[in-house]
C-alpha positions in Angstrom: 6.9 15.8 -33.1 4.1 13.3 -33.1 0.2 15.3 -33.7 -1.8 15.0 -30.1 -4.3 12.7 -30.4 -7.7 14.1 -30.2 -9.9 13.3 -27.4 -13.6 14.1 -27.9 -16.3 14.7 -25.6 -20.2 14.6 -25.9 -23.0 14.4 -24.6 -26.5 12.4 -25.4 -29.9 12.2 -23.7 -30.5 8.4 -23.0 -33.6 7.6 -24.1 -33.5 3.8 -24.5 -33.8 4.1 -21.0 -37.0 4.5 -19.2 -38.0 7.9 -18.4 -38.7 9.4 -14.8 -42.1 11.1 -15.1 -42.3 14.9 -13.5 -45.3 16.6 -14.2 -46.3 14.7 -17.0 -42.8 15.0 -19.0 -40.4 12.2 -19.5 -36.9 12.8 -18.2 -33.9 10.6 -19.0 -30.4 10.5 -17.8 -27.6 12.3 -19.7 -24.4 10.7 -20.8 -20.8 10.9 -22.2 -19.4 9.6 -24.6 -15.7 9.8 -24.6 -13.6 8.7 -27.9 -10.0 8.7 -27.9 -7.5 6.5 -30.1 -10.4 4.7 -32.0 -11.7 3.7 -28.8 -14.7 4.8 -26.8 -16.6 4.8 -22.9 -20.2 5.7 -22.3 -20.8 6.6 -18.9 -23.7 8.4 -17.2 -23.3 12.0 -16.2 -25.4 13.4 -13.3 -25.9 17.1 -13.2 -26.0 18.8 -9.9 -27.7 21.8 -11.4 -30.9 20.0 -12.1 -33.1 18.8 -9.3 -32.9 15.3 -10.3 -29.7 15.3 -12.3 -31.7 14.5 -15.0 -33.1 16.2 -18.3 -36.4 16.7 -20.5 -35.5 16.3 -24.4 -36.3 20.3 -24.5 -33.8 20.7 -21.5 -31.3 18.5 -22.9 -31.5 20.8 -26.1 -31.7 24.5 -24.2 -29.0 23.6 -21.8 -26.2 21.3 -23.5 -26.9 22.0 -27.0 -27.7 25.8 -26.4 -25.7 26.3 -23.6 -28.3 28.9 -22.2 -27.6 28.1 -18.6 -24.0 29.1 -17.3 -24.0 26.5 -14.4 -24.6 23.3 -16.4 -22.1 24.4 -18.9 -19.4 25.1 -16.5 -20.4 21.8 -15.4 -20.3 20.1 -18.7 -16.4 22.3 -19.3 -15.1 21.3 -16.0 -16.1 17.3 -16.6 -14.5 17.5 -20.4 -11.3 19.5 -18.7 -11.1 16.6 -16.0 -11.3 13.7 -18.5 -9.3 15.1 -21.0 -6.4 15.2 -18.1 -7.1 11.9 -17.0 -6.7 10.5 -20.0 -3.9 12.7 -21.8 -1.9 11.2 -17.9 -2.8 7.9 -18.9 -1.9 7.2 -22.2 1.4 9.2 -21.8 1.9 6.3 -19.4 0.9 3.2 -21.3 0.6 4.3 -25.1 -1.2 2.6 -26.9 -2.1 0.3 -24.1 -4.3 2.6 -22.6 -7.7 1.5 -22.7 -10.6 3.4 -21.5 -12.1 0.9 -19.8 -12.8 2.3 -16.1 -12.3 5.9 -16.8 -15.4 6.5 -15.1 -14.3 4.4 -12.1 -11.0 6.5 -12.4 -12.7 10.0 -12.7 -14.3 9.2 -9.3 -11.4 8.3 -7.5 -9.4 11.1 -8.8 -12.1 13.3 -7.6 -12.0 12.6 -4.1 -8.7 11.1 -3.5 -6.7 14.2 -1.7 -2.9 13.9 -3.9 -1.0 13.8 -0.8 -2.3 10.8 0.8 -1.9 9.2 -2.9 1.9 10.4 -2.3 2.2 9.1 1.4 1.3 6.2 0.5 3.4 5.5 -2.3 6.3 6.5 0.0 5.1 4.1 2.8 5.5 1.1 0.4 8.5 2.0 -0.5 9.8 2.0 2.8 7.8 -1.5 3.8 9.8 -2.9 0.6 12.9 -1.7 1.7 12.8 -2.9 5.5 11.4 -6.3 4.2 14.6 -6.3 2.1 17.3 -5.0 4.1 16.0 -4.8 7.5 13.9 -7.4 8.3 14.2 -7.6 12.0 13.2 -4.5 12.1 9.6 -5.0 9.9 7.4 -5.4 13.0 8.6 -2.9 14.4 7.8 -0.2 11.7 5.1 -2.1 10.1 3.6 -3.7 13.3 2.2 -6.8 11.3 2.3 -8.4 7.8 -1.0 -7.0 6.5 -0.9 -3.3 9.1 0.3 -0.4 7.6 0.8 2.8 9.9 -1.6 5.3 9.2 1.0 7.8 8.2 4.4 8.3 6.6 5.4 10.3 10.3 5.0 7.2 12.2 6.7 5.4 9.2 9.6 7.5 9.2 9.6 7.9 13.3 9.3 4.0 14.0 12.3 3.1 11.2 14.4 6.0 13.3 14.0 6.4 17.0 16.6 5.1 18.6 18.7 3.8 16.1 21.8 4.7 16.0 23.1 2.4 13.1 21.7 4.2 10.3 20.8 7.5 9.0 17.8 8.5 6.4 21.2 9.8 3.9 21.9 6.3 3.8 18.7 5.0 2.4 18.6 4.3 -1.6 18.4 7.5 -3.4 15.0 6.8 -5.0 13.3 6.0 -1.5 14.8 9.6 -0.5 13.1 10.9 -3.1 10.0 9.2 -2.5 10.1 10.7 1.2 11.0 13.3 -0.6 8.5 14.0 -2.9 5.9 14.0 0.2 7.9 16.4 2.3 8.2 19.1 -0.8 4.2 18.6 -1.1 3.0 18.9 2.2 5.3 21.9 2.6 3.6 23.6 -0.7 0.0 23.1 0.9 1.3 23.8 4.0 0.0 20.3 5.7 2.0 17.3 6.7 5.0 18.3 8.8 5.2 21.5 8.5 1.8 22.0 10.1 1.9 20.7 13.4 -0.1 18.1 12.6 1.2 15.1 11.2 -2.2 13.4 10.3 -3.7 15.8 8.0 -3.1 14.0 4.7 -7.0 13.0 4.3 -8.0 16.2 4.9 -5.8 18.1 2.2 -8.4 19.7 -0.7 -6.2 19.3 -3.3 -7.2 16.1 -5.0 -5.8 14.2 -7.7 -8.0 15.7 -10.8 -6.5 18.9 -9.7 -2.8 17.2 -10.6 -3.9 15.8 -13.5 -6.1 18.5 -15.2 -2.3 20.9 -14.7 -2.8 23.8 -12.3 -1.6 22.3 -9.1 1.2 20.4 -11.2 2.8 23.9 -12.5 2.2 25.6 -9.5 4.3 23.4 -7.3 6.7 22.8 -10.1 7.4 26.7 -9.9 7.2 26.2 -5.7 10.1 23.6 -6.5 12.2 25.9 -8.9 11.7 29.0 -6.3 13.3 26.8 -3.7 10.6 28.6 -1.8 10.3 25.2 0.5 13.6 26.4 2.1 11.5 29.7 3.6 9.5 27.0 5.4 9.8 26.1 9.5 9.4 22.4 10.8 6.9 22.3 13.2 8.5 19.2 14.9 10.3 18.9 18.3 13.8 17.7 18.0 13.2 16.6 21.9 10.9 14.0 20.7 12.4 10.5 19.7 9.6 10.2 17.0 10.5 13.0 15.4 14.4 11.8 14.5 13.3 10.6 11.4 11.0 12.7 9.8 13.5 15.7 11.2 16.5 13.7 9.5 14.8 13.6 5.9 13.9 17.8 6.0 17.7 18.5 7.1 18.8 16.4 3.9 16.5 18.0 1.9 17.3 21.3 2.6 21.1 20.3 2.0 20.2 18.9 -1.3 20.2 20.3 -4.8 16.4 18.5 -5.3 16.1 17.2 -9.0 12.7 18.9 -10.0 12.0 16.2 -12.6 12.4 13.1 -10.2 9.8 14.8 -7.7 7.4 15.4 -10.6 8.3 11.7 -11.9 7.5 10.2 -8.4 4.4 11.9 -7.8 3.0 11.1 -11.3 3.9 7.5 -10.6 1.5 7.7 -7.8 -1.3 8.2 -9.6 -1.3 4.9 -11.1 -1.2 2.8 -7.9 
């Protein structure tokens, strides 16, 4: 097996820059610099436990080289732990392709971006794809116009399914059922999506994408998955309503299905990189 390549994290005070002046002592941004695979990104790193998110050279050296205060070095173990994931996902994607150009950009987006919409929305595309390709008359209908996309994977689901009789979700390609799929599993572990009532909820979810990447919420749903603990779950949709037929079709099939744990893991990584 192949050594892990290293990823290193540290910190510098930035004093090429010009200094903010408080009480007569020159503070300067902090940044990191992240090195990986002979290749390295300088971003700047703004602490929330300072008042300015800046540092004095003495601070800088009490605080990051010391580690004398407990908040800024949780703060400083939490960003290396978040990069360290993002970039550990990314090169086991593209190798030595990666580059770190963005990671900051990245780090942001990953930060706020809640995981499920990341997975709806995958799923969405899939399905716009797939009615572009095999049921075009039906495109407006689901997709309303060219550049529209419905604000969830529901009305996705409900606008491909009510009242058509010609077709059935078991019929779609098995990697678009898994894509459906993969959203249905995850809403049901966080206890959002349909299984809440509340179809719309996927913005609101607080499990983001850094939380995927940095493990926790990966191996937690992964053991969710192997439990079959999903199948303990009631849909909180009304069978009486013709824009639930879809969305009610896919969590029957699912619950008949032996779900390959790997291919939802697969799809949901392959979101990340949309």
């Amino acid at each position: 097996m192949a050594k892990e390549k290293k990823i290193g994290v540290k910190f510098f005070l930035n004093t090429r820059l010009k200094p903010k002046v408080f009480a007569g002592v020159n503070r300067y941004p902090v940044y990191s610099r992240v090195t990986f695979n002979r290749k390295n990104h300088q971003s700047p790193f703004e602490f929330e436990n300072t008042f300015d998110g800046l540092m004095s050279e003495v601070e800088f050296e009490k605080y990051v080289i010391e580690k004398s205060n407990p908040k800024i070095t949780t703060e400083i173990e939490q960003y290396e732990k978040e990069i360290k994931g993002i970039v550990r996902t990314w090169y086991n994607k593209f190798g030595d392709n990666f580059s770190l150009l963005g990671l900051s950009e990245t780090h942001k987006e990953y930060k706020v971006t809640p995981l499920l919409f990341r997975v709806s929305f995958q799923a969405i595309e899939g399905i716009r794809n797939y009615v572009l390709d095999h049921r075009p008359d039906k495109y407006k209908d689901v997709f309303y116009a060219d550049d529209v996309f419905p604000t969830t994977l529901y009305f996705a689901l409900s606008d491909f399914f009510k009242r058509d009789e010609e077709t059935s979700f078991s019929d779609w390609p098995l990697i678009l059922q898994y894509s459906v799929f993969s959203f249905v599993l995850l809403s049901s572990y966080l206890k959002m999506g349909f299984w809440s009532g509340d179809s719309d909820k996927v913005f609101e979810s607080k499990v983001k994408i850094i939380d995927w990447v940095c493990g926790e919420t990966k191996i937690d749903f992964t053991n969710y998955l192997t439990h079959k603990k999903y199948m303990e779950e009631d849909l909180q949709l009304s069978p009486d309503d013709p824009f639930a037929k879809g969305p009610i079709q896919a969590v029957n099939l699912l619950k008949k299905t032996t779900i390959d744990t790997q291919m939802i893991i697969n799809i949901i990584d392959a979101s990340l990189f949309l």
